[in-house]
Biopython code that builds the backbone (N, CA, C, O; Angstrom):
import numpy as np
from Bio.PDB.StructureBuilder import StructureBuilder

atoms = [
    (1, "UNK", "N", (14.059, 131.048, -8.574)),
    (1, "UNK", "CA", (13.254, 129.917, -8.198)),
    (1, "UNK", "C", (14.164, 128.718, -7.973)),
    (1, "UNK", "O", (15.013, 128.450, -8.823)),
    (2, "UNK", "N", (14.032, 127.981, -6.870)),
    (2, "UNK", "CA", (14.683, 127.184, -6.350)),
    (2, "UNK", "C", (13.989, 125.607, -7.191)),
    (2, "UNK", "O", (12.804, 125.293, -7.089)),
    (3, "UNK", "N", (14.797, 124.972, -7.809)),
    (3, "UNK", "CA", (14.251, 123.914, -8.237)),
    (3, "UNK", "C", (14.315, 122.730, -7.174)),
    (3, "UNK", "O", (15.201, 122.693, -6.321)),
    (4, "UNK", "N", (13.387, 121.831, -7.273)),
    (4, "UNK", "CA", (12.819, 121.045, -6.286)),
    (4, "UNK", "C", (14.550, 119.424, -6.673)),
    (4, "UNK", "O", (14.983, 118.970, -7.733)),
    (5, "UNK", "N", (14.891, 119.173, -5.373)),
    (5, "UNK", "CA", (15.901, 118.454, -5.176)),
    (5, "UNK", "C", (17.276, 118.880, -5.841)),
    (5, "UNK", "O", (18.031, 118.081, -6.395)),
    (6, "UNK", "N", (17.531, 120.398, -5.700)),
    (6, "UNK", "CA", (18.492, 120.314, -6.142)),
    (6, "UNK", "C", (19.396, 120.778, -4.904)),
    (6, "UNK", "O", (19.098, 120.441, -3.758)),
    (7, "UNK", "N", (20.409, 121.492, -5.165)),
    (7, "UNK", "CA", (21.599, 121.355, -3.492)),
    (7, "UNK", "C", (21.276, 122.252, -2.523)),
    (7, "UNK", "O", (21.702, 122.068, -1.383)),
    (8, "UNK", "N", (20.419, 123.436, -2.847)),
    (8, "UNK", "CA", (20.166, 124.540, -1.793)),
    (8, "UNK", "C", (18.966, 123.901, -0.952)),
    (8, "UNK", "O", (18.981, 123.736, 0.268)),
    (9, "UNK", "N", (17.955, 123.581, -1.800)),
    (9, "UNK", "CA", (17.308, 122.528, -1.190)),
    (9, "UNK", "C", (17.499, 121.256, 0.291)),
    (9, "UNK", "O", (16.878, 121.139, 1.348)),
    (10, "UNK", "N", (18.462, 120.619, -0.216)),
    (10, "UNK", "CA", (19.041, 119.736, 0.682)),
    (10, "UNK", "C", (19.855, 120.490, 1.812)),
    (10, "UNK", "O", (19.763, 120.090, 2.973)),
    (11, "UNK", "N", (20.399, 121.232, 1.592)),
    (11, "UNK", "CA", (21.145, 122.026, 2.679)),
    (11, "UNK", "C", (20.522, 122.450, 3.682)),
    (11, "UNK", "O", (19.758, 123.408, 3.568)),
    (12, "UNK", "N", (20.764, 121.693, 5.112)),
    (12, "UNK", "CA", (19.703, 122.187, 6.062)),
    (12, "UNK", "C", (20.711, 123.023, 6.761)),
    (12, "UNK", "O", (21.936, 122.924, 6.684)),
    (13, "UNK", "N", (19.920, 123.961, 7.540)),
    (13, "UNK", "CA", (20.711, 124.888, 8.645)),
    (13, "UNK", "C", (21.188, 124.317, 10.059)),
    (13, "UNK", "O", (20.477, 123.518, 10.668)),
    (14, "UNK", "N", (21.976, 124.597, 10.380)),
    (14, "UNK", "CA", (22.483, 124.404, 11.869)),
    (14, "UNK", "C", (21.650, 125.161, 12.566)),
    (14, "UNK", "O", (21.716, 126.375, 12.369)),
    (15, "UNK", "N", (20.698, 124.656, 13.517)),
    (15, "UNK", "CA", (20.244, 125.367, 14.594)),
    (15, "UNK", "C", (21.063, 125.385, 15.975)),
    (15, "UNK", "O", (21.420, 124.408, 16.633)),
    (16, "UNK", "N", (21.257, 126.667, 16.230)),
    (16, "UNK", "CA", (21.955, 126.698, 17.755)),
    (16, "UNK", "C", (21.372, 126.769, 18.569)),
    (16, "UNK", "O", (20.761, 127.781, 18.910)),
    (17, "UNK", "N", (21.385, 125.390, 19.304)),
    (17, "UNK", "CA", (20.679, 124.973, 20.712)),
    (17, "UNK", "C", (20.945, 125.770, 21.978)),
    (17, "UNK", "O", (20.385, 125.557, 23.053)),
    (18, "UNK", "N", (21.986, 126.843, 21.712)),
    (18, "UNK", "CA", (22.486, 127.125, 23.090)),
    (18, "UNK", "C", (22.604, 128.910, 22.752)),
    (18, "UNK", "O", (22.974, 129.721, 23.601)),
    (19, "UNK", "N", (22.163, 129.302, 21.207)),
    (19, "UNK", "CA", (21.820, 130.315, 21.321)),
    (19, "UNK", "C", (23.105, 131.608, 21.538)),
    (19, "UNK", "O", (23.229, 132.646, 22.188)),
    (20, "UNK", "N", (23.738, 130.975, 20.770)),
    (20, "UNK", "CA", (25.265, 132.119, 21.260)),
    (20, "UNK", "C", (25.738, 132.008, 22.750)),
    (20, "UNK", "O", (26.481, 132.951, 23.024)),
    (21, "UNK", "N", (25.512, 131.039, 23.930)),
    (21, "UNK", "CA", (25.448, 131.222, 25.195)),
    (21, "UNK", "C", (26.794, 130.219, 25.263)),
    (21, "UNK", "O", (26.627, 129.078, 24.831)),
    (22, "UNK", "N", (27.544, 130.423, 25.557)),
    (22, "UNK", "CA", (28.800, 129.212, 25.747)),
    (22, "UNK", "C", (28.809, 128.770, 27.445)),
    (22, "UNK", "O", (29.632, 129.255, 28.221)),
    (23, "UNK", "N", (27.791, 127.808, 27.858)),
    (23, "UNK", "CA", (27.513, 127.200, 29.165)),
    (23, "UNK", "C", (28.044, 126.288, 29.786)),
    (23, "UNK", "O", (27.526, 125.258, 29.355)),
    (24, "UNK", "N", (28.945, 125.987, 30.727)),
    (24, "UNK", "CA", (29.389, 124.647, 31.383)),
    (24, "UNK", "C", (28.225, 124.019, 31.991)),
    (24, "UNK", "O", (27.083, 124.444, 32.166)),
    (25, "UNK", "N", (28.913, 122.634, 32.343)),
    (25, "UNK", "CA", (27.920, 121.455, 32.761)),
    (25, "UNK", "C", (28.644, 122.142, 34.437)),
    (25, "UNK", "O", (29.659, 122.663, 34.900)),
    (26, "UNK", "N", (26.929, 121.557, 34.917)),
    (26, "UNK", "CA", (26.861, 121.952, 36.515)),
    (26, "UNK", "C", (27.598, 120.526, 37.165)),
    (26, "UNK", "O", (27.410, 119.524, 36.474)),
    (27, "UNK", "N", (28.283, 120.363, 38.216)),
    (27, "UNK", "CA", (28.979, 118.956, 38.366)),
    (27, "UNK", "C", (28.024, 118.548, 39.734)),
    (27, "UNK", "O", (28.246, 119.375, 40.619)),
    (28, "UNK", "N", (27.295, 117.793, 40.049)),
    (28, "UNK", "CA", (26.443, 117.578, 40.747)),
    (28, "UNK", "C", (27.501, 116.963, 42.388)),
    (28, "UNK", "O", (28.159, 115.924, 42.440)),
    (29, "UNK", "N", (27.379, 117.728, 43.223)),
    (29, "UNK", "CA", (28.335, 117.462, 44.149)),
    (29, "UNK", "C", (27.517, 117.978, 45.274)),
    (29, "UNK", "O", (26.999, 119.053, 44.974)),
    (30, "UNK", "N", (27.149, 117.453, 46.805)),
    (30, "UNK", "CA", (26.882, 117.668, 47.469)),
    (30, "UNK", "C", (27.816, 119.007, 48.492)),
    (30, "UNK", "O", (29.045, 119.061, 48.534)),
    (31, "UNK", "N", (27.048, 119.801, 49.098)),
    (31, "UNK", "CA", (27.707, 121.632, 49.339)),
    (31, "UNK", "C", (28.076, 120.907, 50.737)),
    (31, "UNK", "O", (27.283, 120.088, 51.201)),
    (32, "UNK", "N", (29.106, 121.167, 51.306)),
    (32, "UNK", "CA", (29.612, 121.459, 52.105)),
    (32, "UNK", "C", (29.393, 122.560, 53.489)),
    (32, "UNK", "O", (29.236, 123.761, 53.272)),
    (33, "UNK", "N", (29.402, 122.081, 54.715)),
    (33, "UNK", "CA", (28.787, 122.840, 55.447)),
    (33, "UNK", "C", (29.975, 124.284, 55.467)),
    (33, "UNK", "O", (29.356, 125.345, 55.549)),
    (34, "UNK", "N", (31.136, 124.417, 55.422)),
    (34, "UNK", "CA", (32.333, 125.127, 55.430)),
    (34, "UNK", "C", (31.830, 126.133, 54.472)),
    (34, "UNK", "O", (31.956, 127.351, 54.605)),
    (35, "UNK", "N", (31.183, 125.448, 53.381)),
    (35, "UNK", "CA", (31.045, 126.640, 52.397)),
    (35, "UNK", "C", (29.526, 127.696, 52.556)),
    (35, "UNK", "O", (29.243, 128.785, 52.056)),
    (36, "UNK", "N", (28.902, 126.928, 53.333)),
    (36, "UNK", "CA", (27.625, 127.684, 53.685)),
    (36, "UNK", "C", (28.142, 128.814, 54.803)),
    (36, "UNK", "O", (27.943, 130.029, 54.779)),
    (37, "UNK", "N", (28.687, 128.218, 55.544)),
    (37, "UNK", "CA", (29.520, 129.004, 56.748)),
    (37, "UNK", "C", (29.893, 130.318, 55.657)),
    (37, "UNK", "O", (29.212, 131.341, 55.729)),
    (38, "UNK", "N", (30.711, 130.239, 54.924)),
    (38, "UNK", "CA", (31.863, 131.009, 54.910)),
    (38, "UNK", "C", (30.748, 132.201, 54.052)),
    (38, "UNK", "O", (30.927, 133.419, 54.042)),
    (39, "UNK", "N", (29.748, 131.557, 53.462)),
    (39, "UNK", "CA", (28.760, 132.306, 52.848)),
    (39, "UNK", "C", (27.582, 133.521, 53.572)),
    (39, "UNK", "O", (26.841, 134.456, 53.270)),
    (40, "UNK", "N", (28.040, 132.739, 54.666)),
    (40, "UNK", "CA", (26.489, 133.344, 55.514)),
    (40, "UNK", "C", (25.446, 132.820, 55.210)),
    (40, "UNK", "O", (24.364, 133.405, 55.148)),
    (41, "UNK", "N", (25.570, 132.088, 55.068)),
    (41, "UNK", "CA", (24.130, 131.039, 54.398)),
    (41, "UNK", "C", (23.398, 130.404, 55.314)),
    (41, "UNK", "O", (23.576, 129.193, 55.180)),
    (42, "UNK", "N", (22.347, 130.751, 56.551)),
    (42, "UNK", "CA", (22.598, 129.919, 57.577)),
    (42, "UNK", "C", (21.309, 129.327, 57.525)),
    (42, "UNK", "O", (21.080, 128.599, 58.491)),
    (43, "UNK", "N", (20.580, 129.402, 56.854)),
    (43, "UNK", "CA", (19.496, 128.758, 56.317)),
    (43, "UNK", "C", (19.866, 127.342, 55.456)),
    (43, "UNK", "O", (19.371, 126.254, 55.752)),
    (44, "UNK", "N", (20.486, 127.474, 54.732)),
    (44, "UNK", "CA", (21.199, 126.694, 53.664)),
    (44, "UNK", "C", (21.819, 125.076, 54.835)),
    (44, "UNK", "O", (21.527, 123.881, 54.882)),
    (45, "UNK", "N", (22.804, 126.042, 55.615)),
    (45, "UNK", "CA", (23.861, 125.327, 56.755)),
    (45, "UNK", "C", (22.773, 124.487, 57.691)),
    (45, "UNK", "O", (23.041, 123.496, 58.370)),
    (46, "UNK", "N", (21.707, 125.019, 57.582)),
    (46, "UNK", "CA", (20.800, 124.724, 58.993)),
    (46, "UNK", "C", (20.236, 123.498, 58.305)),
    (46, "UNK", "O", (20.152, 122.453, 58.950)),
    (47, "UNK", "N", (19.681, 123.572, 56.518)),
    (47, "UNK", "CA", (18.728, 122.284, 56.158)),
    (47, "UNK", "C", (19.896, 120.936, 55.856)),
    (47, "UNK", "O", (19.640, 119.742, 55.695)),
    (48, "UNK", "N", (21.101, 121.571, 55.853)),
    (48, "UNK", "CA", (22.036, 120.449, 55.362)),
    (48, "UNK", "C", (22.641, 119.615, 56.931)),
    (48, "UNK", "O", (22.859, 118.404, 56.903)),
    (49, "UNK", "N", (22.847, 120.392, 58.162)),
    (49, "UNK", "CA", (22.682, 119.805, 59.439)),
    (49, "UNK", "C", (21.574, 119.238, 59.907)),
    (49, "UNK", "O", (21.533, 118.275, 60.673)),
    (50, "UNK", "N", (20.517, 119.924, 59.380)),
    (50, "UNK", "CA", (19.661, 118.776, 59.887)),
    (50, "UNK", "C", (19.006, 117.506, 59.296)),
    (50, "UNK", "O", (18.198, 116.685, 59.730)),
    (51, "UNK", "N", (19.684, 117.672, 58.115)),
    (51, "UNK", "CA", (19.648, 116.018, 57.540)),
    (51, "UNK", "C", (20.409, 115.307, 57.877)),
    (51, "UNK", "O", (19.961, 114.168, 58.008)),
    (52, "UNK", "N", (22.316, 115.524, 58.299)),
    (52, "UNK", "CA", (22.416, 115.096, 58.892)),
    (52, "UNK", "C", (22.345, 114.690, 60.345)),
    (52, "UNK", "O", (23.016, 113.784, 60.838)),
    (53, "UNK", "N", (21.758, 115.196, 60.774)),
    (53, "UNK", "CA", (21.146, 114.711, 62.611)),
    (53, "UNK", "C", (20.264, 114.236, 62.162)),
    (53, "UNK", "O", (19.554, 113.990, 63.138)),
    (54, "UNK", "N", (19.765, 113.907, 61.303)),
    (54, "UNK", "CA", (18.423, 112.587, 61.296)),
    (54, "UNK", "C", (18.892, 111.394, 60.702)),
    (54, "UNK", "O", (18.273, 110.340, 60.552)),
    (55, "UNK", "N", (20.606, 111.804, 60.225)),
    (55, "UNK", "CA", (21.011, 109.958, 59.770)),
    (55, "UNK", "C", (21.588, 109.706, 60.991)),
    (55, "UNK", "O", (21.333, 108.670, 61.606)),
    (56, "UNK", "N", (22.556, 110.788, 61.525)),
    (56, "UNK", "CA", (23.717, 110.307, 63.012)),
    (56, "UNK", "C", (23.093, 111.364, 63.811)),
    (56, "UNK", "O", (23.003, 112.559, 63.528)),
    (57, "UNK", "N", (22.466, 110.433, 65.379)),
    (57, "UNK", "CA", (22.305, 111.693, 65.936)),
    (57, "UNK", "C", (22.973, 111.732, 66.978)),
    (57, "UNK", "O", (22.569, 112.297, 67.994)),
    (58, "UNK", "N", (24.251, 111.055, 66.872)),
    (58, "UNK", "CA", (24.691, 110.969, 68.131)),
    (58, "UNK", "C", (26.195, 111.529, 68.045)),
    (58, "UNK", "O", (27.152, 111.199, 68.746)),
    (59, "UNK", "N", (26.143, 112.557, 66.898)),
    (59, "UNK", "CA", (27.390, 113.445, 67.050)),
    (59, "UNK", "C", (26.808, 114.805, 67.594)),
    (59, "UNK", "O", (25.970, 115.659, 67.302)),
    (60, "UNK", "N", (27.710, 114.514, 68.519)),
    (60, "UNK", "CA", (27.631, 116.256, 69.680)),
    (60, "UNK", "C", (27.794, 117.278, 68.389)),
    (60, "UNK", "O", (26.982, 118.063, 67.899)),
    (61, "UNK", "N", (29.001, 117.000, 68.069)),
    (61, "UNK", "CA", (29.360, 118.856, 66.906)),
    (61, "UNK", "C", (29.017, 119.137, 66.048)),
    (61, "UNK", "O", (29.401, 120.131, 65.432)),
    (62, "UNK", "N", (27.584, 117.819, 65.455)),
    (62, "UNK", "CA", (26.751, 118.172, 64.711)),
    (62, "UNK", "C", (25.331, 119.259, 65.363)),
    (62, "UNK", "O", (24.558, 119.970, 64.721)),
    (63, "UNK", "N", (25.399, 119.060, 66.567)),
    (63, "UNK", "CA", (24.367, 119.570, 67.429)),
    (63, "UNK", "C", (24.623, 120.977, 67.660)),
    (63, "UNK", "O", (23.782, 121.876, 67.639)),
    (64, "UNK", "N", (26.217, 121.111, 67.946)),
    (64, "UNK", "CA", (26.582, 122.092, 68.585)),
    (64, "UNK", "C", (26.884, 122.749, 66.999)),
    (64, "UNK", "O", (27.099, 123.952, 67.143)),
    (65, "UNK", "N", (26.954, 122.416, 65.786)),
    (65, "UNK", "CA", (27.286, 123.832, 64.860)),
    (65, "UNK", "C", (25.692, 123.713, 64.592)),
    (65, "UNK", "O", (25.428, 124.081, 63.448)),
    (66, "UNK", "N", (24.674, 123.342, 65.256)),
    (66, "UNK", "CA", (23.260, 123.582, 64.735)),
    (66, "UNK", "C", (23.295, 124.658, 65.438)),
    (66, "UNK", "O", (23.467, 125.708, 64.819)),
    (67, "UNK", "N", (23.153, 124.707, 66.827)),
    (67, "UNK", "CA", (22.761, 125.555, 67.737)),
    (67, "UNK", "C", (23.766, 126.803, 66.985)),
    (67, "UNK", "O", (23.052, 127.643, 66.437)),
    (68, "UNK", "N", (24.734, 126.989, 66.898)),
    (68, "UNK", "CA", (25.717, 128.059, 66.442)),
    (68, "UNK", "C", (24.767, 128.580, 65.049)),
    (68, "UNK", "O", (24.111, 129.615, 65.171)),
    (69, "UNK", "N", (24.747, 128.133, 64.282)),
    (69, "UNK", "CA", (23.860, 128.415, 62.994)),
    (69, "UNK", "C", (22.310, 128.694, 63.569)),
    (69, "UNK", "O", (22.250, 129.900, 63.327)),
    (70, "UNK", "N", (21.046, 128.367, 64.160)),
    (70, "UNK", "CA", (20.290, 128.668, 64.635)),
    (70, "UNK", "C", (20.532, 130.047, 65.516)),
    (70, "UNK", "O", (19.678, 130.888, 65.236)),
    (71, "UNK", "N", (21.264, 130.386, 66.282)),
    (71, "UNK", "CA", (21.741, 131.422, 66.878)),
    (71, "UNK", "C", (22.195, 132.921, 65.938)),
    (71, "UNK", "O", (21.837, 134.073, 66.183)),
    (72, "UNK", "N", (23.008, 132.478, 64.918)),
    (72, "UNK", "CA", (22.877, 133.385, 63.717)),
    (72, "UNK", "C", (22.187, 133.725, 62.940)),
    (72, "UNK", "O", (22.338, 134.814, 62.386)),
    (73, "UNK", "N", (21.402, 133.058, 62.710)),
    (73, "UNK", "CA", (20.064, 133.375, 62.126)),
    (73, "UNK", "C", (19.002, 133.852, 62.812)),
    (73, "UNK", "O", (17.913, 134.112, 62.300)),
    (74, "UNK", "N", (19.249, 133.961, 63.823)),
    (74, "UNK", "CA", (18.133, 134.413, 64.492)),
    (74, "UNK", "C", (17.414, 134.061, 65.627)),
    (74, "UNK", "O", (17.038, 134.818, 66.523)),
    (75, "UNK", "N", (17.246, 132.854, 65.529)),
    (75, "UNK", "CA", (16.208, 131.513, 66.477)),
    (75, "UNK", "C", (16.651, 131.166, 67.538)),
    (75, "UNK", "O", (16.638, 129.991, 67.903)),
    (76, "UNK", "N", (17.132, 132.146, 68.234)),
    (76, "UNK", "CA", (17.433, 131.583, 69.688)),
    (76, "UNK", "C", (16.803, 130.815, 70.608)),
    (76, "UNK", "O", (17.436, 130.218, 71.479)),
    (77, "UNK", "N", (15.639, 130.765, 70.510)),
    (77, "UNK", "CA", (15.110, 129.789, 71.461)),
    (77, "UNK", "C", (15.338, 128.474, 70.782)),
    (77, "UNK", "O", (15.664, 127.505, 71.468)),
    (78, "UNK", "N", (15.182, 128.359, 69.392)),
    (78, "UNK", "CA", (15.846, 126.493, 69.132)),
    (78, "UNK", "C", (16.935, 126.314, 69.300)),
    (78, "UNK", "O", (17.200, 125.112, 69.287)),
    (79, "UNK", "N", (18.419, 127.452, 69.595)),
    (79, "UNK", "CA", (19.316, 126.807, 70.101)),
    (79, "UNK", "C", (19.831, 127.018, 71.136)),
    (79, "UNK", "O", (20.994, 126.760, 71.447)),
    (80, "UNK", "N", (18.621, 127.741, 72.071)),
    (80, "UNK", "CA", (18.364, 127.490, 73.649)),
    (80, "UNK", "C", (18.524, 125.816, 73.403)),
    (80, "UNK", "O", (19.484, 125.125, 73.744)),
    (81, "UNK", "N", (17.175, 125.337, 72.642)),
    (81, "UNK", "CA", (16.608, 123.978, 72.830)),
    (81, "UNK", "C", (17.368, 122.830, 72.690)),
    (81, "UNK", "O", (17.105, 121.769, 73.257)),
    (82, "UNK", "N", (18.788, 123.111, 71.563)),
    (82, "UNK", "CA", (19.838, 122.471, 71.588)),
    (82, "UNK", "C", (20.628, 121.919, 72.842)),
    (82, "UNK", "O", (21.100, 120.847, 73.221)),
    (83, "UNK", "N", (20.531, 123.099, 73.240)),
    (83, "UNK", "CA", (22.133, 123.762, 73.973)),
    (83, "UNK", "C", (21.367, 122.830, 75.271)),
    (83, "UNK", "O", (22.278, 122.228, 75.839)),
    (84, "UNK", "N", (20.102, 122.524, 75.891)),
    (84, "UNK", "CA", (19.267, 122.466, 76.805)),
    (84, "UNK", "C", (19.114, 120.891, 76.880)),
    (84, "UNK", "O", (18.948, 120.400, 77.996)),
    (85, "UNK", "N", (19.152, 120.214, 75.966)),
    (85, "UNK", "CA", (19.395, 118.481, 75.582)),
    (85, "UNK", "C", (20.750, 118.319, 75.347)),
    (85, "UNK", "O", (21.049, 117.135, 75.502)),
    (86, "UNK", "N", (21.751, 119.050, 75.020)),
    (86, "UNK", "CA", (22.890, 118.343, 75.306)),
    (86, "UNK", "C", (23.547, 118.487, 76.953)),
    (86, "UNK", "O", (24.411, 117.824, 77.526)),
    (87, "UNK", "N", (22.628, 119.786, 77.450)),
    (87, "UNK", "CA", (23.231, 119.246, 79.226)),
    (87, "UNK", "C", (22.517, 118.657, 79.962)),
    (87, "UNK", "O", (22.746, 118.797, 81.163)),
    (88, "UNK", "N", (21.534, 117.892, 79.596)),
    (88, "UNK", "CA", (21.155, 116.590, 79.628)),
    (88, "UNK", "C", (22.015, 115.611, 79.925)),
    (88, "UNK", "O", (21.854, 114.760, 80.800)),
    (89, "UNK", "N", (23.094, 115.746, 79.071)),
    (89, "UNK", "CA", (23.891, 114.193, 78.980)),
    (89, "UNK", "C", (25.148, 114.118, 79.765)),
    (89, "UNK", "O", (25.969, 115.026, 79.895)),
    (90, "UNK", "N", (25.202, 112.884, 80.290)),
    (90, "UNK", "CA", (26.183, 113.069, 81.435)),
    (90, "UNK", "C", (27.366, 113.751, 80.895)),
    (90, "UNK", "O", (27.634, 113.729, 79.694)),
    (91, "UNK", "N", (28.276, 114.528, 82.028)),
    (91, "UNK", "CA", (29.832, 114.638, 81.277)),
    (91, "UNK", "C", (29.696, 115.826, 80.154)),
    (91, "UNK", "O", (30.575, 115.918, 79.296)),
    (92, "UNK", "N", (28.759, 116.593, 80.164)),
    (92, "UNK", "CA", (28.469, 117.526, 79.388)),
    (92, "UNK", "C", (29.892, 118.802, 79.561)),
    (92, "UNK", "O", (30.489, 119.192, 80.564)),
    (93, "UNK", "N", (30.051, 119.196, 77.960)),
    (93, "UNK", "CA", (30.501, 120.998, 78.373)),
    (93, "UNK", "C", (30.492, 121.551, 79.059)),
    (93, "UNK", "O", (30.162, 120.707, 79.892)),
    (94, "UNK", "N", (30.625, 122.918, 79.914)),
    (94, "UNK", "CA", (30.607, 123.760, 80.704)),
    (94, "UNK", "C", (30.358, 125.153, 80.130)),
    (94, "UNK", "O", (29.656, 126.095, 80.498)),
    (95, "UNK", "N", (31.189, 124.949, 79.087)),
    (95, "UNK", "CA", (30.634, 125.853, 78.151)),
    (95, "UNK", "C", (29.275, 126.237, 77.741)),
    (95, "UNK", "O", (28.747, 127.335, 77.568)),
    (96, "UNK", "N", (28.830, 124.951, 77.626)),
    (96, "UNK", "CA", (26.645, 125.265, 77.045)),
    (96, "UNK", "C", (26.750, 126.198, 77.584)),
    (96, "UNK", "O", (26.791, 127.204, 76.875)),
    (97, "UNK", "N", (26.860, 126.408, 79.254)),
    (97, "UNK", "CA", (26.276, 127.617, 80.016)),
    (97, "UNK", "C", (26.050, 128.843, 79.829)),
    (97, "UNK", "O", (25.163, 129.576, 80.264)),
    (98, "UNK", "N", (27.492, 129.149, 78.691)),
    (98, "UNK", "CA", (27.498, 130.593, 77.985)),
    (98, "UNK", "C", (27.183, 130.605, 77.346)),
    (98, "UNK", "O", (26.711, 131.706, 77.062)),
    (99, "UNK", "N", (26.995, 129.429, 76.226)),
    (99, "UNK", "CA", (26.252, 129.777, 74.892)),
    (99, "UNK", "C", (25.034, 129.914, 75.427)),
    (99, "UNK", "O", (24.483, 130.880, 74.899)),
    (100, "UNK", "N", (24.258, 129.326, 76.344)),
    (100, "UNK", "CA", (22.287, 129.272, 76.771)),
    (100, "UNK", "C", (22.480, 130.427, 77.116)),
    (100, "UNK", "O", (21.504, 131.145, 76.897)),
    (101, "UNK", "N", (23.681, 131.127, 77.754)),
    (101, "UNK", "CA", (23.225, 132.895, 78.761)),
    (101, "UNK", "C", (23.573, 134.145, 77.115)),
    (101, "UNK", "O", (23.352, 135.350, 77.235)),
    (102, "UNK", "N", (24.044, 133.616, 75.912)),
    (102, "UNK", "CA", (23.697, 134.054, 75.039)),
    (102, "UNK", "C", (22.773, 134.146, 74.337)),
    (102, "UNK", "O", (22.603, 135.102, 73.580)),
    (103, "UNK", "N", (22.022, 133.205, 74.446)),
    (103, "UNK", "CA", (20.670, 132.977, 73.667)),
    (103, "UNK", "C", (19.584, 133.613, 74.819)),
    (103, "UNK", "O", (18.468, 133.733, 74.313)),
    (104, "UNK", "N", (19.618, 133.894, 75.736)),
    (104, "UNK", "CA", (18.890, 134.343, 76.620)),
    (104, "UNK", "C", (19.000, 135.836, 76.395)),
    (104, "UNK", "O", (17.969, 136.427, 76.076)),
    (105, "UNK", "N", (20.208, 136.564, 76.532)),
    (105, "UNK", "CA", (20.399, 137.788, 76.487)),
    (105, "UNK", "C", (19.682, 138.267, 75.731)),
    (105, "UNK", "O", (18.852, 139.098, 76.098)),
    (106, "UNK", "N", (19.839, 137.758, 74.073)),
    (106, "UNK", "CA", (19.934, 138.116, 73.050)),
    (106, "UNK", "C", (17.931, 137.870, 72.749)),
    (106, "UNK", "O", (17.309, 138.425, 71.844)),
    (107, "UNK", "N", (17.382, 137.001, 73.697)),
    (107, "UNK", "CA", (16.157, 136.910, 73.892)),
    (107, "UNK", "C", (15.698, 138.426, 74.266)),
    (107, "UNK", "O", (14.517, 138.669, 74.518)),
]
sb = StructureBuilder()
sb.init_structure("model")
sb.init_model(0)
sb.init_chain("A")
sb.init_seg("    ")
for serial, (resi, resn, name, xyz) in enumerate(atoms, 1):
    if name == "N":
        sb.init_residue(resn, " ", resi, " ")
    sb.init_atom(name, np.array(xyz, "f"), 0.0, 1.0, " ", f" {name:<3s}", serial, name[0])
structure = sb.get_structure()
């Protein structure tokens, strides 16, 4: 019988918060389009380009690795739709031409 205030009493236990699990801290850092690339991630690559084309939309090679990523994934007609507004603009590529007769084929 444990008498009331004596040392076993007072002795509280260590509870382990983490459960035998030895966990690092996650470092909160925005992903990189290079690393979605290199992943195959083109879903991933596609929501992180198109946030940026809604802050700058007036970088071409943000347009043009959309259409490239849309094209891998699948969606050729949105990067028909790309490829189709940037020869729009004066002084355009020559190139589009093959990427649009890729997205067509592949239609």
């Amino acid at each position: 019988m444990i008498r009331p205030g004596s040392s076993l009493s007072k002795a509280k236990k260590k509870i382990d918060t983490n459960y035998g699990l030895n966990l690092k801290k996650v470092e909160k850092t925005i992903p990189k389009k290079e690393d979605f690339i290199k992943d195959r991630d083109w879903v991933g690559v596609i929501a992180l380009l198109e946030a940026d084309r809604s802050v700058t939309d007036t970088k071409i090679d943000t347009h043009l690795w959309l259409a490239y990523c849309y094209f891998h994934n699948g969606d050729y007609k949105e990067a028909m739709y790309i490829y189709d507004d940037l020869m729009k603009k004066p002084q355009y590529e020559k190139d589009l031409h093959i990427y649009k007769s890729c997205c067509l084929y592949a239609l």
